[in-house]
C-alpha positions in Angstrom: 0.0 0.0 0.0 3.0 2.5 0.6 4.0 1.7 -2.6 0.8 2.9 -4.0 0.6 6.0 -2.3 4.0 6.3 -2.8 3.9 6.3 -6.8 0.6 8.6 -6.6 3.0 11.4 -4.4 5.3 11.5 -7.4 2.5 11.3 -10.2 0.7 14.5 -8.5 4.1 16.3 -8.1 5.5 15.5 -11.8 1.8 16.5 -12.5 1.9 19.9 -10.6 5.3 20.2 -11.8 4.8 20.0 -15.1 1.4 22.2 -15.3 3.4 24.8 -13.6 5.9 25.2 -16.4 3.1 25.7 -18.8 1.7 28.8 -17.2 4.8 30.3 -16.8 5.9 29.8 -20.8 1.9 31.0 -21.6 2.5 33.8 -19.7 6.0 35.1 -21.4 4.2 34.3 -24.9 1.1 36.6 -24.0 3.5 39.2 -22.8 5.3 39.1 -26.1 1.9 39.5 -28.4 1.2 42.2 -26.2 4.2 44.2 -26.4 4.2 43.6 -30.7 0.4 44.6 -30.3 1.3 47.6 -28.8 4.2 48.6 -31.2 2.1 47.7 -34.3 -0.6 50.0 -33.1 2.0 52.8 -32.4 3.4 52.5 -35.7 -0.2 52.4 -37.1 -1.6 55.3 -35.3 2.0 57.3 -36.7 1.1 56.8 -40.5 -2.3 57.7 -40.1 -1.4 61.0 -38.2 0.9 61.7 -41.0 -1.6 61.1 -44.2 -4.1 62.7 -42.0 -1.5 66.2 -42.3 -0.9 65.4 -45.5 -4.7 65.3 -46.5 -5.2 68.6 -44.5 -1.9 70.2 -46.7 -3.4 69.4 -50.0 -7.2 70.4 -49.0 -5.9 73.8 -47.6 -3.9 74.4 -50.9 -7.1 73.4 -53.2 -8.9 75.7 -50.6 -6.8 78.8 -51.5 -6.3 78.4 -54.8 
C-alpha cells in the first residue's frame, strides 16, 4: 500500500510540476503579443497622423487656390 501511495505522491508532483511550467511559458508568450500589439498599433496610429496632415496640406492648398 506504501507503494501505492508512494507512486501517486510523485504522479501528483511531476503533474503539478509539469502544469506549472506551462503557465509560466503561456504567460511570457502573451506578454510578447502584447508588447508587438502595442508597437504595431503605435506604428499604425503614426502613419495615419501623418496622411491625415498630409490630407489637410493638400485640402488647404485646393482651398486657396
Amino acid at each position: 500500500m506504501k507503494k501505492v501511495f508512494a507512486m501517486f505522491a510523485v504522479a501528483g508532483m511531476l503533474f503539478t510540476a509539469a502544469c506549472g511550467n506551462k503557465e509560466s511559458n503561456e504567460e511570457t508568450e502573451i506578454e510578447v503579443i502584447i508588447e508587438d500589439t502595442e508597437e504595431a498599433i503605435e506604428e499604425s496610429a503614426e502613419e495615419v497622423e501623418e496622411v491625415v496632415e498630409d490630407s489637410v496640406e493638400v485640402i488647404e492648398e485646393e482651398v486657396e487656390a
